[in-house]
C-alpha positions in Angstrom: 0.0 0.0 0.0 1.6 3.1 -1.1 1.0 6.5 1.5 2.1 9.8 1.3 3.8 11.8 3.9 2.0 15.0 5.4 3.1 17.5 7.7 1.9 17.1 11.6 -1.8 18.6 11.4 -4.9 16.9 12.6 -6.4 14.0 11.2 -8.5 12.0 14.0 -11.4 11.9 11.8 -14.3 12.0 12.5 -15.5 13.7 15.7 -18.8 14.7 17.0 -20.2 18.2 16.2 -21.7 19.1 19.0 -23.0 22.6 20.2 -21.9 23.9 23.7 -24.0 26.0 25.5 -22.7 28.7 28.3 -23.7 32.2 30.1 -24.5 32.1 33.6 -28.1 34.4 32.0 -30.3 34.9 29.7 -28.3 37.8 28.7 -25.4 35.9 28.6 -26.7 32.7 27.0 -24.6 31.6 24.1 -23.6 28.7 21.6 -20.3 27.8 20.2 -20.0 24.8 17.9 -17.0 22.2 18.7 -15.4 19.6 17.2 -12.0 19.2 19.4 -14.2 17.6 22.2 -14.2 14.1 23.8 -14.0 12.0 26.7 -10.7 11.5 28.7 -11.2 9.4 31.8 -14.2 7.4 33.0 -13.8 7.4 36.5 -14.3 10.3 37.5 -16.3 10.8 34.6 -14.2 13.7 32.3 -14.5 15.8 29.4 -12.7 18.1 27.4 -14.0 20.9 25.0 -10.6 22.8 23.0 -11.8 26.6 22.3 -9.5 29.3 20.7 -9.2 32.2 23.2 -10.6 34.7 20.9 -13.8 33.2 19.9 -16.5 35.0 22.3 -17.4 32.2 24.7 -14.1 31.7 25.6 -14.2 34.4 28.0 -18.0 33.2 29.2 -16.8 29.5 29.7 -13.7 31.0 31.7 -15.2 33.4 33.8 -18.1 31.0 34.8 -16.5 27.7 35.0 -18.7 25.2 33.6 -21.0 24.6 30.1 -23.0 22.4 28.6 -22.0 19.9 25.5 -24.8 19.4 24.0 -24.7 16.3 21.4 -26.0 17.2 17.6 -28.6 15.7 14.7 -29.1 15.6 11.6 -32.1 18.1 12.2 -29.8 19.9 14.1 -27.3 20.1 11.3 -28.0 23.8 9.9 -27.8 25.1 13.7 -24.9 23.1 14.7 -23.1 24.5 11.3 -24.5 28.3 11.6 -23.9 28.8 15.4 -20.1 27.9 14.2 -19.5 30.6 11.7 -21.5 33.5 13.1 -20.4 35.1 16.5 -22.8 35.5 19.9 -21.1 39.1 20.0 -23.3 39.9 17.1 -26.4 37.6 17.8 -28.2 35.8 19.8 -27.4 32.0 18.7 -30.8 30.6 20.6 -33.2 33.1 19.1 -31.8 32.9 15.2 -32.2 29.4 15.3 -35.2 29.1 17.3 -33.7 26.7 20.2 -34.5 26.9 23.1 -33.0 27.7 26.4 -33.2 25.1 29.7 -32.7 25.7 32.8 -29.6 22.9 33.8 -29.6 21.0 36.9 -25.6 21.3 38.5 -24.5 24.0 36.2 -24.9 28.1 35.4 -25.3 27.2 31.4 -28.2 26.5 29.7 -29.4 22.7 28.2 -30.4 23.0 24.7 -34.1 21.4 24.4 -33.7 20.3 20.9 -30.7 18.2 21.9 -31.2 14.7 22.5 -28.4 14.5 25.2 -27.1 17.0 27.0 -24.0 16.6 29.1 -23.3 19.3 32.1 -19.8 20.0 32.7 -17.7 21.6 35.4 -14.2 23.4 33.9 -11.4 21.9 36.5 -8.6 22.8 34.2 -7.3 25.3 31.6 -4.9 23.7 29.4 -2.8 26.7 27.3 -1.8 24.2 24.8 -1.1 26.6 21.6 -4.0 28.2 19.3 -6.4 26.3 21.4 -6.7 25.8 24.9 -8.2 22.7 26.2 -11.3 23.2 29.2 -10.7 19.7 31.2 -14.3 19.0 33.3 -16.2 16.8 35.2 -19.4 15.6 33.8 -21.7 16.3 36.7 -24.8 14.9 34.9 -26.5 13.7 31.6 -29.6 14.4 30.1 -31.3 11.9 27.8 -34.3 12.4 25.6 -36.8 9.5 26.9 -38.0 9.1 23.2 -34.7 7.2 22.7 -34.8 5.2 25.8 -36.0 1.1 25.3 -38.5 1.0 28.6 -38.2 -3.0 28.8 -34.8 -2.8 29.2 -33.5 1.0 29.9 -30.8 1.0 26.4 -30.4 4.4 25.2 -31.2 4.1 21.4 -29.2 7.4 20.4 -28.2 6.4 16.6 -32.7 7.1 16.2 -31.6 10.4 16.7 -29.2 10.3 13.8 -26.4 11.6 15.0 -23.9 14.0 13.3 -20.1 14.1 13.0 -17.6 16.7 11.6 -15.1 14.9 9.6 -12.0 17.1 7.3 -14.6 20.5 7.3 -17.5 18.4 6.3 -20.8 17.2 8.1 -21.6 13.5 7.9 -24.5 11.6 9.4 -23.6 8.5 11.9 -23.3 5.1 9.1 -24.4 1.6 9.7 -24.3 -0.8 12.5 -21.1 -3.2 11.8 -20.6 -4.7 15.3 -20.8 -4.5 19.0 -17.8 -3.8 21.3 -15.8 -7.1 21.3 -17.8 -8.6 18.8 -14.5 -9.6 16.6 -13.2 -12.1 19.3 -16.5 -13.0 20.9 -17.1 -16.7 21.6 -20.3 -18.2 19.7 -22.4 -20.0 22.2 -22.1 -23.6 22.2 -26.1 -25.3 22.5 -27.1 -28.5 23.2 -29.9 -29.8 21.4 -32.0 -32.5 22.9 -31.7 -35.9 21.5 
């Protein structure tokens, strides 16, 4: 297989798109879209959201200490995109896309509604890593939209929600079902039939 040599850059393709919510008010409230997010430990339960200092809620996220990730759709695709190009200096990112605003249970920041999972987040950490700098938090709780959850047996069904990911500047919806964790390596059941 032949490759060709880049220079160092980023290319952990794909990641989720997800919208992060902050303000501590109404007046405050905004959305920044994110793509350098993801989970780094499990126990405690941690997150990480990488924001450049000058984008506007960079200074809300800082000054408050916590935010909201808020996981994205393919309904949600035009908001996710436009709340990452336009400013919350120069609008308010809830009322031009007609989402709306709830009230969280451990943190300042708004939930967005729409969202089928919302994740609250305490900032514990400010990483100064270069053009970004990485906000290392807690997840202090989860919200998940009951129209996804299996009642018999409680499994969160999130791919119905058709998730979204960001992959090389482009948006792509979540693909097909291949395998389950482990599935690779997993023993097939031996049965005994009756004789």
């Amino acid at each position: 297989m032949s490759k060709t040599l880049w220079k160092p850059g980023t290319m952990i393709y794909p990641l989720p798109a997800v919208m992060v919510s902050c303000g501590s008010e109404p007046d405050e409230y905004n959305i920044i879209t994110i793509a350098w997010t993801g989970t780094i430990c499990t126990e405690p339960p941690m997150c990480y959201i990488s924001v450049r200092p000058h984008r506007y809620s960079y200074d809300i996220i800082k000054k408050n200490g916590d935010f909201v990730i808020n996981l994205t759709t393919k309904k949600l695709a035009r908001a996710t995109d436009w709340c990452g190009v336009r400013s919350g200096s120069k609008f308010n990112k809830f009322k031009e896309m007609g989402l709306t605003a709830e009230k969280a249970t451990f943190v300042k920041s708004p939930l967005i509604k729409e969202s089928p999972v919302n994740i609250e987040c305490k900032v514990i950490e400010v990483k100064e890593l270069g053009v970004h700098h990485m906000f290392i938090s807690e997840v202090l709780g989860i919200h998940a939209d009951n129209q996804y959850m299996n009642e018999s047996n409680g499994a969160f069904h999130f791919e119905e929600s058709r998730p979204i990911c960001y992959s090389h500047g482009k948006y792509y919806e979540l693909g097909d079902f291949i395998g389950k964790f482990g599935f690779s390596v997993k023993k097939k059941s031996k049965r005994k039939g009756k004789k």
